[in-house]
N, C-alpha and C positions, 0 to 999 in steps of 0.2 A: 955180781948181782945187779939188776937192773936199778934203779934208785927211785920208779915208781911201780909199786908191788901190785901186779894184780891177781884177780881169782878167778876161778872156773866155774861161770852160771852153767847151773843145769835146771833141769825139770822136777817134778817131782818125785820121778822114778830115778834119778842118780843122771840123765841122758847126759853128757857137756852139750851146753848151746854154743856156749865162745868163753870171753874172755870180757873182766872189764875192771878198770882202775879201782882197787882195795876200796879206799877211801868215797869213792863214787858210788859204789856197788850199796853202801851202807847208807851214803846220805839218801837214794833213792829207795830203798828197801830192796832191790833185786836179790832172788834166791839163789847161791852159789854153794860151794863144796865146804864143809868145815869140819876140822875134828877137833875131840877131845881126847887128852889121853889122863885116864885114872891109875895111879898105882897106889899099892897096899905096900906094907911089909907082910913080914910073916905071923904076926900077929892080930893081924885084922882092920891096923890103922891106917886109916887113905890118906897120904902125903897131898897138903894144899899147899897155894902159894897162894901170898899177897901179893898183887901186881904192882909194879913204880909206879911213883908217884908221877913221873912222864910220859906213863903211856896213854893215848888221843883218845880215849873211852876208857870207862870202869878205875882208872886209878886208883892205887888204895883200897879194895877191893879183895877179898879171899874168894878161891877158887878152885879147879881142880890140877893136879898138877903140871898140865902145860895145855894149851889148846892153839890153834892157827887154823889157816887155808893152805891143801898144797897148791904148788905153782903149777898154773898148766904144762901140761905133758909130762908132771908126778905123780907120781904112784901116790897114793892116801898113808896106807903103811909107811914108805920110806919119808915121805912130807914131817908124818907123828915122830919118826924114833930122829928125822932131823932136829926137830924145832925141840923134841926132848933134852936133846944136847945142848942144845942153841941156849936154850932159856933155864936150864936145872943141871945143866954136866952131867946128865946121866945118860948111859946106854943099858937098856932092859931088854928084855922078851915082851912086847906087848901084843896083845890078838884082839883083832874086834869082835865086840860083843853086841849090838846093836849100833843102829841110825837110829834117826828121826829129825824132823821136819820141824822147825818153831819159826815164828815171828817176833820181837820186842823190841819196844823204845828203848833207847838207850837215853843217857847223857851228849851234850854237845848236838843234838838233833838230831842224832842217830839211831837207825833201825837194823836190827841183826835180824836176817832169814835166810836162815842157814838149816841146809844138811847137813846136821851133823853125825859122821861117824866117829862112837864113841869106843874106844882104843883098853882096855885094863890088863892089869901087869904086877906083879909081885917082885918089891927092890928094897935092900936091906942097905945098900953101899952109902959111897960117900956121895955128898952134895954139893953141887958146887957153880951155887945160881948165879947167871949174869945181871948185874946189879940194875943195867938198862931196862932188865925184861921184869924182875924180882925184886920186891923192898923185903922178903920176909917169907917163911916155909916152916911147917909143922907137919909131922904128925899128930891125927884126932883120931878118938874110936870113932866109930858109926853114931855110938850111944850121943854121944856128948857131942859130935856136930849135929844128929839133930836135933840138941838140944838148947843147941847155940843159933841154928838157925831159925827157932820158932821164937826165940827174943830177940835176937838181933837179925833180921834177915836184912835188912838194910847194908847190912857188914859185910854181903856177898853178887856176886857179878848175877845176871839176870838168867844165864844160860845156864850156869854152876846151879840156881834154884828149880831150873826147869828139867834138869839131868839127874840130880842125884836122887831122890825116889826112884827112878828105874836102875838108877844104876845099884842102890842095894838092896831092891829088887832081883834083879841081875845075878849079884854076888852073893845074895842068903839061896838063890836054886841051885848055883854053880858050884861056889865054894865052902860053904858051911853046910852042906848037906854031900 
């Protein structure tokens, strides 16, 4: 793997434009490819993670359970159920469910604008997070994270806030009905 990570600017309709250094892409705000992937158990609880205390944005931070950029000339699908393993030891069934389009400041002077395709999946196994990518993972109901996110939002990554209304959106049309 190359040892400077880049991603795949595109348009607003998904086009690729090219290509440009991870790290670059964020301090400029340029719009590029991202996903997220959500899983549930069988019960209805969505598996988060805390991200390390070393990772260059959000640090410390609760989220959804894996997100990234694929690598140009990857598939979005195969990018998700990679960095799934990569970051959480897990291999699931995930399908997407929706995109969409955000802008946000981050920490360190960084701006995330990203498409992101949002990935969901239902996984009961074992876990078995890389300590680099992961300080920490729970399962929450829906109830109680959003109850935890209307008093602590601060506790959670910028994207993670701007995703999850659609996403159990999403999961009350799809799977509780």
């Amino acid at each position: 793997m190359d040892s400077i990570e880049q991603v795949v600017l595109v348009d607003e309709l998904d086009n690729e434009l090219g290509f440009m250094e991870k790290i670059k892409a964020h301090e400029l705000g340029i719009l590029h490819r991202a996903f997220s992937v959500f899983l549930f158990d069988e019960q209805g609880n969505m598996l988060l993670q805390k991200r390390a205390l070393g990772k260059y944005h959000s640090p410390g931070l609760w989220t959804n359970t894996c997100c990234s950029h694929p690598r140009p000339g990857e598939q979005t699908l195969h990018a998700a159920k990679r960095r799934l393993l990569e970051e959480m030891g897990i291999v699931a069934n995930i399908n997407e469910a929706f995109s969409f389009t955000y802008k946000a400041s981050l920490d360190q002077n960084l701006i995330e604008h990203e498409l992101d395709h949002v990935f969901i999946g239902t996984y009961n196994g074992i876990i078995c997070p890389n300590s680099v990518e992961v300080s920490d993972y729970l399962y929450m109901s829906l109830g109680e994270l959003t109850a935890k996110m209307e008093s602590n939002t601060d506790h959670f990554t910028v994207w993670f806030k701007i995703a999850f209304p659609r996403v159990m959106q999403w999961y009350q049309l799809n799977i509780v009905n």
